[in-house]
C-alpha positions as CSV (number, residue, x, y, z in Angstrom):
1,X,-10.7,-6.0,-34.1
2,X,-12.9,-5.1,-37.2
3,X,-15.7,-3.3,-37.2
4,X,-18.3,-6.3,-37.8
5,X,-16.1,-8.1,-34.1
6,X,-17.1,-5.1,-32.4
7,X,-20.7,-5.1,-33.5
8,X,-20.6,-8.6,-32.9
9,X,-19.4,-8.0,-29.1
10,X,-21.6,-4.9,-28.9
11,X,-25.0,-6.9,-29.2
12,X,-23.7,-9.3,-27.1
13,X,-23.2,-7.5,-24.2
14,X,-26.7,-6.3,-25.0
15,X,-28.2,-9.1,-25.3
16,X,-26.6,-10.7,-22.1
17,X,-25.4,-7.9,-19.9
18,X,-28.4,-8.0,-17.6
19,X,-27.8,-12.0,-16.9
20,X,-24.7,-11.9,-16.4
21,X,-25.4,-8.9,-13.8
22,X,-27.7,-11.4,-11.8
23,X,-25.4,-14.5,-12.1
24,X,-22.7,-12.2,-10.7
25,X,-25.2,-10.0,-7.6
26,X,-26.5,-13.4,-6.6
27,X,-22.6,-14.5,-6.3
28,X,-21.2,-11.7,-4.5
29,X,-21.6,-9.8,-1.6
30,X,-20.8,-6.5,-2.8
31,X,-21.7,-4.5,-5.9
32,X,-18.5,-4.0,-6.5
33,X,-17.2,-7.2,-6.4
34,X,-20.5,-8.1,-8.7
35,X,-19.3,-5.1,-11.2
36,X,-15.4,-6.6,-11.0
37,X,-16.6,-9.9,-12.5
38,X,-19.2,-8.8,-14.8
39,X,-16.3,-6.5,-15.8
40,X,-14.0,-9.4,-15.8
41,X,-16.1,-11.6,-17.9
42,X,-16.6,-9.4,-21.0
43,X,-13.1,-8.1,-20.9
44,X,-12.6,-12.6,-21.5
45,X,-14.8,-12.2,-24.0
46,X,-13.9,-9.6,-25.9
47,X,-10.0,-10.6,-26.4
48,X,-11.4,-14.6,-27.0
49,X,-15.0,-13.3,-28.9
50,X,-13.8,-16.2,-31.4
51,X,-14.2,-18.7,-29.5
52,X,-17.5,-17.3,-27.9
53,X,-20.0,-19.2,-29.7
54,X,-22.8,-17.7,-31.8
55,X,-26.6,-18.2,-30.8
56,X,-28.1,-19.3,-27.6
57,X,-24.9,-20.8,-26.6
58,X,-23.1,-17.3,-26.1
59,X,-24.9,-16.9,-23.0
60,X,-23.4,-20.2,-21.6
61,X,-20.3,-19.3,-22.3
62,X,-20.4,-16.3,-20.6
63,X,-22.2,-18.7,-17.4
64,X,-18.8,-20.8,-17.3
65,X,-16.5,-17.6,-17.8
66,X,-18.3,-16.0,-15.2
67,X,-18.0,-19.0,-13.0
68,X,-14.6,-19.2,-13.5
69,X,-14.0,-15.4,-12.7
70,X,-15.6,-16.3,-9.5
71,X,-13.5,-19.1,-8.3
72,X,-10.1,-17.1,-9.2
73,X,-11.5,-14.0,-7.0
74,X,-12.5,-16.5,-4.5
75,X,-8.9,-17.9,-4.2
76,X,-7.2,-14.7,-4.3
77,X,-9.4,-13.5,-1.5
78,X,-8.5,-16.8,0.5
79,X,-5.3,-16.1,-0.2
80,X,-4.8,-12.8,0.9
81,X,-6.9,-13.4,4.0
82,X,-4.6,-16.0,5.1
83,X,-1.6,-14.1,4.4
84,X,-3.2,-10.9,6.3
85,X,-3.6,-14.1,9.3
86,X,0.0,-15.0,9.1
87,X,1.3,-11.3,8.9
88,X,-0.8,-10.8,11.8
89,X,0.1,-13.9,14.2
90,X,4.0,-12.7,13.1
91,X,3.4,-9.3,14.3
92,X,1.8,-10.2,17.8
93,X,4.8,-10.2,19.7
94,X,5.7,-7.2,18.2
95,X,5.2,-4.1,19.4
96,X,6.6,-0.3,18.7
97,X,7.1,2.1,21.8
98,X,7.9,5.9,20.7
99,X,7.9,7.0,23.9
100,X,11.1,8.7,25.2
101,X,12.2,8.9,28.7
102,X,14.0,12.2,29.0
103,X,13.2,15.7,28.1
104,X,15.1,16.0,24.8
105,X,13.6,13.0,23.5
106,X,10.3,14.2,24.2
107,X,11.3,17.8,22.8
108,X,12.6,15.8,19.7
109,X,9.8,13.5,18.4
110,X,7.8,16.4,19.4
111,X,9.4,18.6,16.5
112,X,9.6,15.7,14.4
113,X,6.1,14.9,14.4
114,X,5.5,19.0,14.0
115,X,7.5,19.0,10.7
116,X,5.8,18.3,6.8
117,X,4.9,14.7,6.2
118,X,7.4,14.4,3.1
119,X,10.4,15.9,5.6
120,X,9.2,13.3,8.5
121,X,9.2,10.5,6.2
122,X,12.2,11.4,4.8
123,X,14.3,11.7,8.0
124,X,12.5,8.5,9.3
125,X,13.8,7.0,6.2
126,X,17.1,7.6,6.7
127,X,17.8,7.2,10.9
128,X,15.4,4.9,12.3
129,X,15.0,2.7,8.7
130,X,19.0,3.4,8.2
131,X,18.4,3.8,4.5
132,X,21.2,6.3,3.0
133,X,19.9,9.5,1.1
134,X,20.0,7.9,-2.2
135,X,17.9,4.6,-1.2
136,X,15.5,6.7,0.2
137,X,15.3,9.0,-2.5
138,X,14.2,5.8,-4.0
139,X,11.7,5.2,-2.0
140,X,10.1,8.3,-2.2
141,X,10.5,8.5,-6.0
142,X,13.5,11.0,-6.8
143,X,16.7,11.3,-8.0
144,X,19.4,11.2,-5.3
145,X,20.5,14.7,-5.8
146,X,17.1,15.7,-5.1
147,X,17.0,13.7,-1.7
148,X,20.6,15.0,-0.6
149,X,18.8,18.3,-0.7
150,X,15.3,17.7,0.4
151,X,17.0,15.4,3.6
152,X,19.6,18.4,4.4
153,X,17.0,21.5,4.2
154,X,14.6,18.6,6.0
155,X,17.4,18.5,8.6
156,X,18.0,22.2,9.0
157,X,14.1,22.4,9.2
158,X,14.0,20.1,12.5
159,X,17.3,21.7,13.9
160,X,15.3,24.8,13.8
161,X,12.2,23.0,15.4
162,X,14.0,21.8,18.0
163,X,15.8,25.1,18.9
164,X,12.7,27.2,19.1
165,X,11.7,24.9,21.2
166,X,14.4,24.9,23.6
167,X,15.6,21.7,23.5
168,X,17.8,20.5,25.9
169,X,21.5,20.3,25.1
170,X,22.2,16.2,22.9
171,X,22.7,13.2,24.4
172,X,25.6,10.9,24.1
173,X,23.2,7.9,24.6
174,X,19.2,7.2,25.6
175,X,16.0,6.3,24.5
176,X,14.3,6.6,21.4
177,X,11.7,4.4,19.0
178,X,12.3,0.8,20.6
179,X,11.5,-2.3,18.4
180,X,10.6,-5.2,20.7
181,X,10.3,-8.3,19.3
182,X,10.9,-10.7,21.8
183,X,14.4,-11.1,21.2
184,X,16.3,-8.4,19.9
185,X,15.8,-4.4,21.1
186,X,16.4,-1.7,18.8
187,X,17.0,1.7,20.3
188,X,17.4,4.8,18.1
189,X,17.8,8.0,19.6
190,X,15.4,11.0,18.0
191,X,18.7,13.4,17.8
192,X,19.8,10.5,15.4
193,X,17.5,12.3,12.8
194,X,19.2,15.6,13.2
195,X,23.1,14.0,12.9
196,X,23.1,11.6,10.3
């Protein structure tokens, strides 16, 4: 853009900035939602400022861009409140239960939950999501070298937890996080975390 375009923009943001603020406050129900299209508008005018017309006109330009900058945020905000209401009416019947029935399951998501966030995640990753070390590397943005090592020292990290805690001797079988959807049950054993 040359430098007599950017003047050209400059005093028109000048000269219509405080309109544009009140077309877009009166619109909106948040200031930040009034600073998004004001924001909006003049980032339109500024990559189409040839087409923005010169004089008195300018300012009704900026009216029907604004207006239009409105009715897109308007129907993305429809949008993604119906799709939160469809997520939502999906998930009713869905519930999660982490609540283990013995004494080493207890002991287990105990030490889980006691560990780092990043070694949690990383363990959940990989036994109750099923993702291998190298998709969950992924996931949590590293190479899968680095996530072979992180999940192993994350694993010798809960073994550690759990034996300082006493926990009882593993189970063959038992209860762990459940998924209950209505129809199919998923049961996943906490020691799963340590084996894998």
């Amino acid at each position: 853009m040359s430098e007599a375009e950017q003047e050209r923009f400059s005093a028109l943001y000048l000269a219509t900035r405080a309109q544009i603020t009140a077309y877009a406050l009166r619109r909106t129900t948040t200031r930040e939602e009034a600073a998004d299209v004001v924001a909006d508008t003049y980032e339109i005018a500024w990559r189409k400022l040839d087409d923005v017309p010169m004089g008195p006109d300018d300012l009704l330009w900026l009216y029907v861009t604004a207006r239009h900058v409105l009715a897109n945020s308007t129907r993305r905000i429809h949008r993604r409140d119906r799709l939160v209401a469809r997520l939502a009416e999906s998930l009713r019947g869905v519930g999660w239960a982490v609540q283990p029935s013995d004494e080493a399951g207890v002991v287990a998501l105990s030490c889980l939950t006691s560990l780092p966030a990043d070694d949690r995640e990383l363990l959940m990753l990989t036994a109750w999501e099923g993702l291998s070390s190298t998709d969950a590397g992924r996931v949590l943005g590293c190479s899968p070298t680095a996530a072979r090592i992180r999940l192993h020292r994350a694993r010798v990290r809960l073994r550690s937890e759990m034996a300082q805690a006493g926990a009882p001797p593993k189970r063959s079988a038992g209860t762990g996080q459940e998924l209950v959807d209505g129809s199919t049950t998923t049961r996943l054993v906490p020691e799963e975390v340590v084996e894998q």
